[in-house]
C-alpha positions as CSV (number, residue, x, y, z in Angstrom):
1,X,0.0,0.0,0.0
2,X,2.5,2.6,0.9
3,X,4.6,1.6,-2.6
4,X,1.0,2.4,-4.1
5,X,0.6,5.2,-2.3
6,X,4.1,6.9,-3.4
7,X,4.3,6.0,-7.0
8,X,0.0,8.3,-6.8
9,X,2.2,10.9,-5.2
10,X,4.7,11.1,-7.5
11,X,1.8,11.3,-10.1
12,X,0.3,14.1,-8.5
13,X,3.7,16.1,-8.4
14,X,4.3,16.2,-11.7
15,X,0.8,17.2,-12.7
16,X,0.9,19.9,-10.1
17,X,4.5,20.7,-12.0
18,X,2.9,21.6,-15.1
19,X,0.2,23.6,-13.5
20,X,2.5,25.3,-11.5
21,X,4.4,25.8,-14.8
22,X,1.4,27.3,-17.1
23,X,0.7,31.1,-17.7
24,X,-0.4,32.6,-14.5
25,X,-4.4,33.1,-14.5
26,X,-4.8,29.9,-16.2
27,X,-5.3,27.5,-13.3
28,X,-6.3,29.4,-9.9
29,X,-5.6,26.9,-6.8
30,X,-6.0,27.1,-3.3
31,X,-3.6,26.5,-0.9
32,X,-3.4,23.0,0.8
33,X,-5.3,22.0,3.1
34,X,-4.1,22.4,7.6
35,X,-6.9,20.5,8.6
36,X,-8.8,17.6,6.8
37,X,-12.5,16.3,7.5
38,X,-12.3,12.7,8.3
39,X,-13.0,9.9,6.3
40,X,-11.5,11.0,3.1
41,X,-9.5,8.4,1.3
42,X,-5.9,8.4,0.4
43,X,-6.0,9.9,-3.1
44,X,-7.9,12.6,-1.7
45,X,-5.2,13.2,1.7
46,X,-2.7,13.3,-1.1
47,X,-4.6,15.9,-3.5
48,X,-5.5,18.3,-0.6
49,X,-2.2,18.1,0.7
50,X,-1.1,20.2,-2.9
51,X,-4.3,22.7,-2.8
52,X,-7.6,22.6,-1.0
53,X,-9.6,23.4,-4.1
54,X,-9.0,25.2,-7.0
55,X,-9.9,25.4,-10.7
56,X,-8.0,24.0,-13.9
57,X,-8.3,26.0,-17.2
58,X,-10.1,29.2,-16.0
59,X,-13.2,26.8,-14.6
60,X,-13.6,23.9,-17.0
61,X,-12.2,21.5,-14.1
62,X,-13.3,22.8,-10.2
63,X,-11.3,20.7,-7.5
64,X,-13.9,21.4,-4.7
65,X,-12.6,22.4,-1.0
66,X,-12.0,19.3,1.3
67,X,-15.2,20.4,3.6
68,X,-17.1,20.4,0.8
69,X,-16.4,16.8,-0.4
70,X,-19.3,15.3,-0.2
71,X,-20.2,10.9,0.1
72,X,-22.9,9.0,-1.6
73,X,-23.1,5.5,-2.6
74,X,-19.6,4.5,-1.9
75,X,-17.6,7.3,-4.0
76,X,-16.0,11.0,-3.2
77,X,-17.7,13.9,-5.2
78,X,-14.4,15.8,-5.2
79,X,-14.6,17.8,-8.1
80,X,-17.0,18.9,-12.0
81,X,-15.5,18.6,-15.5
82,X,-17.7,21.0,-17.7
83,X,-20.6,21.1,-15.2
84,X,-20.4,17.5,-14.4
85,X,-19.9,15.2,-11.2
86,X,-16.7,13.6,-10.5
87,X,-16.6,11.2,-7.7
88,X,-13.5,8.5,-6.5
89,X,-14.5,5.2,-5.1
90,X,-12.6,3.2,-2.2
91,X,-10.4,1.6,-5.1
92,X,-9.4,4.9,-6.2
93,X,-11.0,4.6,-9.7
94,X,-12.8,8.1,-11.1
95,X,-16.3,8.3,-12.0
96,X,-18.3,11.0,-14.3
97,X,-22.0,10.6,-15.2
98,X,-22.4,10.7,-18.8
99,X,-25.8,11.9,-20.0
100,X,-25.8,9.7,-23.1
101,X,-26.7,7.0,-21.2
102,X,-28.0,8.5,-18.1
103,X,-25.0,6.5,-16.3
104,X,-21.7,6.9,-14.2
105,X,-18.9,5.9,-16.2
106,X,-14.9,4.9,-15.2
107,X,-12.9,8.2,-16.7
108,X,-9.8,6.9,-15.0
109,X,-8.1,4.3,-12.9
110,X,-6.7,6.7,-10.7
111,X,-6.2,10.2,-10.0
112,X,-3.2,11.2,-10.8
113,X,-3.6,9.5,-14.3
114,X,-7.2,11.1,-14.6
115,X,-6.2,15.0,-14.1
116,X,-3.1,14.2,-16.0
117,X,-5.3,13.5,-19.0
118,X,-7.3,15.9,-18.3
119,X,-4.4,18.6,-19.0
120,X,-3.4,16.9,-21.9
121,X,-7.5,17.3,-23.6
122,X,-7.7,20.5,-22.9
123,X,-4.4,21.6,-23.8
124,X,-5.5,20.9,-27.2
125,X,-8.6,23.3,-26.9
126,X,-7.3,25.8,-24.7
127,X,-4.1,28.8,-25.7
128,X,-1.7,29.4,-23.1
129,X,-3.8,32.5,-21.9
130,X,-7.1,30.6,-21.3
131,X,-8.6,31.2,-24.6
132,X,-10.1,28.9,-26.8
133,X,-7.4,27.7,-29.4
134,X,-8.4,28.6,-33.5
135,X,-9.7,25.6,-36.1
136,X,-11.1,23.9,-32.6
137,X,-14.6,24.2,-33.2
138,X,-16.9,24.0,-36.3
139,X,-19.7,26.3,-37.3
140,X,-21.9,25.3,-35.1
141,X,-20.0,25.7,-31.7
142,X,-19.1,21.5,-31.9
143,X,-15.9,20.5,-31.3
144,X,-14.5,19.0,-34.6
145,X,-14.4,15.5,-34.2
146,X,-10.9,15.2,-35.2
147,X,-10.3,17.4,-31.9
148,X,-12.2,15.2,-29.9
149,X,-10.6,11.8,-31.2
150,X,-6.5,13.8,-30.2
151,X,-8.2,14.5,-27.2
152,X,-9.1,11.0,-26.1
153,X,-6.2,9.5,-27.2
154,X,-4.3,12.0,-25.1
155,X,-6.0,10.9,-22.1
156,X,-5.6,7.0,-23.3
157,X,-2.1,7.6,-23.4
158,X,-2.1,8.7,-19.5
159,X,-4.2,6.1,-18.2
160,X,-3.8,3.4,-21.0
161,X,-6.9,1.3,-18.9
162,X,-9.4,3.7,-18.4
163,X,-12.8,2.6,-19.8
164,X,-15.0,5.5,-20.8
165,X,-12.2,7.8,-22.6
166,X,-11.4,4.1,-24.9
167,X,-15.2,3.6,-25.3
168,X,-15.7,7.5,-26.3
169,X,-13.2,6.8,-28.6
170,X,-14.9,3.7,-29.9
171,X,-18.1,5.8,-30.7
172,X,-15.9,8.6,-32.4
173,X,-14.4,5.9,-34.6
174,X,-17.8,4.4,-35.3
175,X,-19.2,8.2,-36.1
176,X,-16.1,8.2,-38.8
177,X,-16.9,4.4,-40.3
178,X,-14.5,2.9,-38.7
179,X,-16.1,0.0,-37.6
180,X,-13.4,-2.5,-37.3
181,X,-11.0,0.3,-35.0
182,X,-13.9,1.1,-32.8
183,X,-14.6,-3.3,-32.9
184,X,-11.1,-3.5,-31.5
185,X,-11.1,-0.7,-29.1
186,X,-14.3,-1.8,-28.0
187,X,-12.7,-5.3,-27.5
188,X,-10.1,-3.5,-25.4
189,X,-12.7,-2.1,-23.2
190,X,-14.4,-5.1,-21.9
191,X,-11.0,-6.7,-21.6
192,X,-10.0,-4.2,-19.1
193,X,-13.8,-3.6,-17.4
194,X,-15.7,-6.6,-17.8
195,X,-18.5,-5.4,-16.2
196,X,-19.3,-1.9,-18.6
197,X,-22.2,-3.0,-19.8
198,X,-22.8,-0.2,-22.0
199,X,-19.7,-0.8,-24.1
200,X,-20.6,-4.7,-24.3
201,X,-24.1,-4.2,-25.9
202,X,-22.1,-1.3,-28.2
203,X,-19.9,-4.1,-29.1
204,X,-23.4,-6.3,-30.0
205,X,-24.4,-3.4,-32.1
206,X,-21.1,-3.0,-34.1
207,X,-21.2,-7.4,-34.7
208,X,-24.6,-6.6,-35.7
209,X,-23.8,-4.2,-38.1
210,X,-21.3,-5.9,-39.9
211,X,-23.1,-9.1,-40.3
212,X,-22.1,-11.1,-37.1
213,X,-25.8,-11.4,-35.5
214,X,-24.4,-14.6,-33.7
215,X,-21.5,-12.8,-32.5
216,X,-23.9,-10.0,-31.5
217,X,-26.2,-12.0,-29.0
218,X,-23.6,-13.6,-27.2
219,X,-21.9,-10.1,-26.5
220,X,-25.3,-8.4,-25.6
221,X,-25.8,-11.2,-22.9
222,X,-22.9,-10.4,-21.9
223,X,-24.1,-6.3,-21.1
224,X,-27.3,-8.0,-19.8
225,X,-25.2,-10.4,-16.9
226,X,-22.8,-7.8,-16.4
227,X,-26.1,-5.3,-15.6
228,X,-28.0,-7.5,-14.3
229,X,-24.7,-9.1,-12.1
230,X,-24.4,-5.3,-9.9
231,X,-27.8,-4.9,-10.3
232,X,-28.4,-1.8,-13.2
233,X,-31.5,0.0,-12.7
234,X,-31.7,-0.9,-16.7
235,X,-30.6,-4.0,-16.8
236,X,-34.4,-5.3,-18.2
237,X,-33.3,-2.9,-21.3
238,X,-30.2,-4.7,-22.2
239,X,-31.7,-8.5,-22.2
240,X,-34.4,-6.7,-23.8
241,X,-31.7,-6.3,-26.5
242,X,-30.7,-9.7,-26.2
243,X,-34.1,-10.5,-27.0
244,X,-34.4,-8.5,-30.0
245,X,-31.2,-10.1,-31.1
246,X,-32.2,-13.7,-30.9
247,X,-34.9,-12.6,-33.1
248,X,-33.0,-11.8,-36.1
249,X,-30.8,-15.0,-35.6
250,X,-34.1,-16.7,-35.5
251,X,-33.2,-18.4,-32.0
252,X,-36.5,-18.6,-30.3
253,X,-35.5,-20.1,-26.9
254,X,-32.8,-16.8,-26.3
255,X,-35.6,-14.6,-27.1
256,X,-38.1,-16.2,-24.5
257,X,-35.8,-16.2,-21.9
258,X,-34.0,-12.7,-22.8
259,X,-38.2,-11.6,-23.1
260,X,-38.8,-13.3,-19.8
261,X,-35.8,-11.5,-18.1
262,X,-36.7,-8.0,-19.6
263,X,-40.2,-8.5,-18.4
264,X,-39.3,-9.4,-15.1
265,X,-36.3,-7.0,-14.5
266,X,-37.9,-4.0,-15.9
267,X,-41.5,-3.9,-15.6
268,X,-42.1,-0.3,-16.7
269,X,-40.2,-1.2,-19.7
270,X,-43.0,-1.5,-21.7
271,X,-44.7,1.3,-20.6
272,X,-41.4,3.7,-21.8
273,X,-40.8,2.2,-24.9
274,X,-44.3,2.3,-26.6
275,X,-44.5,5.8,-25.2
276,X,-41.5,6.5,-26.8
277,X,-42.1,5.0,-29.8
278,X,-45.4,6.9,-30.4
279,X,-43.4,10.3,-29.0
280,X,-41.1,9.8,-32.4
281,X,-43.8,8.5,-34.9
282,X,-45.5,12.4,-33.8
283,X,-42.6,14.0,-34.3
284,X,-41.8,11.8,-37.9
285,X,-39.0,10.3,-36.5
286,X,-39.8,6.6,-38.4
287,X,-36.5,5.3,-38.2
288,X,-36.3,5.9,-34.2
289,X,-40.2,4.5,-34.0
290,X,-38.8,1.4,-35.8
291,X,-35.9,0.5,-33.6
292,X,-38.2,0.8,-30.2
293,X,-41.1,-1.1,-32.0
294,X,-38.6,-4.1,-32.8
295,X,-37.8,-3.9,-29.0
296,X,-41.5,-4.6,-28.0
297,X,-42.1,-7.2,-30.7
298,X,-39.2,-9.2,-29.6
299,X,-40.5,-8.9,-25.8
300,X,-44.3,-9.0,-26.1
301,X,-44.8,-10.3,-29.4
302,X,-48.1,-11.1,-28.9
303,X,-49.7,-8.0,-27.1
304,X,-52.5,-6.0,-29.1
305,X,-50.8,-2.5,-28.1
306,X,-47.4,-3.4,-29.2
307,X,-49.5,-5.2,-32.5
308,X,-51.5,-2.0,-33.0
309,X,-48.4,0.2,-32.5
310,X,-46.3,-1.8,-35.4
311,X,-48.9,-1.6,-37.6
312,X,-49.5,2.7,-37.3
313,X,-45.0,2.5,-37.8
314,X,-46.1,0.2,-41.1
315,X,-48.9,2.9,-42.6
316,X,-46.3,5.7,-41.6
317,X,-43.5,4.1,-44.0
């Protein structure tokens, strides 16, 4: 533990070196901390004994005070990235809620790595007086997607394990057509975390897409165990996925079980998805409609809403 602890220190010194080192304005930190609330865990001691709070390029990244370091379901909320949570568990991994999914995600395996990454991304967006940097964003505010895929690999390259930046950078690659790279970075992901769920059933869809619906079931029961195994609030949606899976590989016995699981796991799944669907066929969104509908007809094949609902997508199209 205290070999651990020393190699995170020395981490934390050199990222502290480069801020220390940057154009004065651009990071504003406190100084450390005299006195620290109890309970915090080591990474956190070793942060707050370097600044009690402070913020990283002008106020992208706020390091919160140590008294204001708050505890919820097992993790730290110690600091925001852009406006959002981040939160260290008791093995020292860090945690941001990504909206996509309406889910916490692993940004890093440990602190030192994460905020050095951190640095690296926005180094790439930011001047050395805090401004944003030209050719970064397109004409609509966005940041270009080549931008985005340098910054990921930037992190990826200080913490080499770190789920979510490698399956951000899965979905950029996918964005681009790059289905094989973002197959093998996805591939990587589950390697490393087993139990992302989200990045299994993102490998399903990529197998799917490319023609390996077999390939695609087996990895979206995987995302359904691994939700179901920590017990996901969602984990009903992903063997609902299974279930609409099994369909197209015409294996009816995965898709009553998957069906069964959904049903039972979920049970305002139903509910959601026709609502959902219908919210889209309003709005003209068929395509949308058509990928919920599938969803119901592979879990309640035989209910008359979910009947009636497939045939209103079929007179829209």
């Amino acid at each position: 533990m205290a070999k651990k602890r020393r190699a995170e220190s020395d981490g934390l010194d050199r990222v502290f070196g480069v801020i220390e080192d940057a154009t004065p304005g651009l990071h504003d930190l406190a100084p450390p901390a005299v006195v620290l609330p109890n309970g915090l865990p080591e990474p956190l001691i070793d942060l707050y004994a370097r600044c009690d709070g402070g913020r990283i390029f002008v106020d992208t990244i706020e390091l919160v005070p140590s008294h204001d370091v708050t505890f919820d379901n097992g993790r730290w909320q110690f600091a925001t990235s852009e406006g959002e949570s981040i939160a260290i568990d008791g093995r020292g991994r860090i945690w941001r809620r990504e909206e996509s999914i309406e889910d916490e995600v692993c940004e890093g395996t440990s602190i030192d790595r994460w905020l050095g990454g951190e640095l690296d991304a926005l180094e790439l967006v930011f001047d050395a007086d805090g401004e944003y940097a030209d050719d970064v964003f397109d004409e609509e505010g966005d940041l270009l997607p080549k931008i985005r895929e340098q910054q990921l690999r930037a992190k990826l390259r200080r913490d080499v394990k770190a789920p979510a930046p490698r399956w951000r950078l899965a979905l950029a690659l996918l964005e681009q057509g790059a289905d094989e790279d973002a197959r093998s970075e996805l591939e990587q992901v589950v390697s490393d975390d087993p139990v992302f769920a989200w990045a299994w059933l993102d490998l399903a869809r990529v197998s799917e897409k490319i023609g390996d619906v077999g390939g695609a079931v087996d990895e979206a029961r995987m995302a359904a165990e691994a939700a179901e195994g920590v017990q996901h609030p969602q984990a009903g949606y992903f063997w609902s996925q299974v279930a609409r899976l099994a369909v197209r590989a015409t294996d009816e016995m995965t898709r009553a079980q998957a069906a069964t699981k959904a049903s039972v796991l979920s049970p305002d799944l139903k509910k959601s998805q026709i609502e959902g669907a219908r919210e889209r066929l309003a709005a003209g969104d068929t395509e949308s409609a058509k990928g919920l509908v599938e969803i119901l007809r592979a879990v309640w094949p035989r209910d008359l809403e979910v009947l009636d609902l497939a045939k209103q997508l079929t007179s829209a199209t």
